[in-house]
C-alpha positions, 0 to 999 in steps of 0.5 A: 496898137495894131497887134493889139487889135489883132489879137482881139480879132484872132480870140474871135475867130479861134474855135476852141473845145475841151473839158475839165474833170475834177473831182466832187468836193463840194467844198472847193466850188470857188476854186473849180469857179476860179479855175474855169474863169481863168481857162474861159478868159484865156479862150477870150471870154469873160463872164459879167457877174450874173454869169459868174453867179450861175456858173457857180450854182450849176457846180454847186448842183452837179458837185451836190449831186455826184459827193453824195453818190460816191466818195469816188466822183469827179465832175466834168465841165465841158466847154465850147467856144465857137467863132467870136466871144461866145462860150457854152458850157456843159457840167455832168457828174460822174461816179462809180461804186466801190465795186467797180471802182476797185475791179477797175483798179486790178486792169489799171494798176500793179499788184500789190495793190494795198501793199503785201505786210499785213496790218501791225496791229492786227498782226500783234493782237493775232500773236498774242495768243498761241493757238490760232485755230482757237482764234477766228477772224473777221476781216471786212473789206478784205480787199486782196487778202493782205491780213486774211491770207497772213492771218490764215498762214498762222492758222487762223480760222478767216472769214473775208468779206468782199463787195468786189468780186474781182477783189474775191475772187483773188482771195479766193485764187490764192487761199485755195493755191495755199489750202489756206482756212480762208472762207470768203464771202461776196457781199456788203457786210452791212446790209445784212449779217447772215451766215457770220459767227458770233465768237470772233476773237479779232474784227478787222476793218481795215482802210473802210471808215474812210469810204463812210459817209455817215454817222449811220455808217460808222455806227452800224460797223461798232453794231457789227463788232456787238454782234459777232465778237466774243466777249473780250474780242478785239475791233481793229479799225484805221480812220483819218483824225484832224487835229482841231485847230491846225492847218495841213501842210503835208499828207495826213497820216492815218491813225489806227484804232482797237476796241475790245468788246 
């Protein structure tokens, strides 16, 4: 009993501070509200129901917010308890753009930073025909040069479109180190067309879809192909497919895809 009482005194005279970042899935608020009441009760605090209700509406607010700025966003829950069973606690949203997500990426990762190969399905229809130089490509989301420099390497003449100028400037580096054919373009591709052919032989999009949060989005990639394929050219995208019905237990695998116009 007397160890008892001592602890309770001990909750009361603790000063404890931190934060919680987590990243915005709106989805899993009753998870982040579970989280957050475990952590609060062993700092000695516990949230009468009205409490717990405005808990999880401020998340509701902050994870709203922060998904539909970026595919990229966290939530931070800032928390301090001082002297006695009181607890504030703060939720700000977090984001960064495509651009800088990926310029951060080249100070805080090794190269290669999407693998060195390019894709398979990309490399088999660029090999099915025999003169490359009869064979442009369009690569969107170029990214480091994975597909565009191996394309260029075969002869292939390569447009690269790149939203991160780090990223761009890579491609840029080691086109011009190879004297490779490989134009580079700094830009969202889907904001605006200008200055692209319209006899692409293949269009390659590779690991985009996945960054798309509309339907709008995904349209205006298959209205890109429309407009700057060949007749009889080839779209070669990669997307994440669910399986109706099945609950995930292991990583998905994604799936690629190819259209030909």
């Amino acid at each position: 009993m007397l160890r008892e009482a001592m602890a309770r005194r001990l909750r009361r005279r603790a000063v404890a501070m931190g934060q919680i970042t987590l990243p915005a899935v709106p989805s899993m608020v009753d998870e982040y509200v579970t989280m957050c009441d475990n952590v609060f009760a062993g700092l000695g605090v516990r949230f009468s129901p009205e409490q717990f209700a405005q808990l999880k509406s401020v998340l509701e607010d902050q994870l709203a917010e922060a998904y539909a700025a970026s595919s990229r966003s966290n939530i931070v829950i800032s928390f301090h308890a001082p002297i006695g069973t009181v607890l504030n606690y703060r939720v700000n949203a977090q984001w960064a753009t495509i651009e800088s997500a990926y310029d951060q990426w080249l100070t805080i990762r090794e190269p290669p930073l999407f693998g060195t190969e390019p894709d398979a399905r990309v490399w088999a229809l660029a090999c099915e025909t025999t003169d490359p130089t009869t064979y442009p490509v369009l690569d969107v989301g170029a990214g480091t040069g994975r597909n565009a420099l191996a394309l260029a390497r075969r002869g292939h003449p390569v447009d690269a479109v790149e939203l991160s100028p780090k990223f761009a400037h890579v491609i840029c580096s080691e086109a011009e180190r190879e004297s490779l054919g490989v134009r580079v373009i700094e830009r969202d591709v889907f904001a605006t067309m200008d200055g692209l052919r319209d006899d692409y032989r293949l269009v390659v999009v590779s690991e985009v879809v996945p960054d798309f949060r509309t339907a709008q989005q995904l349209r205006s990639m298959f209205e890109l192909a429309a407009h700057c394929l060949a007749s009889g050219g080839r779209l070669v995208f990669n997307t994440f497919l669910p399986r109706m019905g099945y609950t995930p237990t292991t990583p998905h695998a994604s799936s690629a895809s190819s259209a030909t116009r």
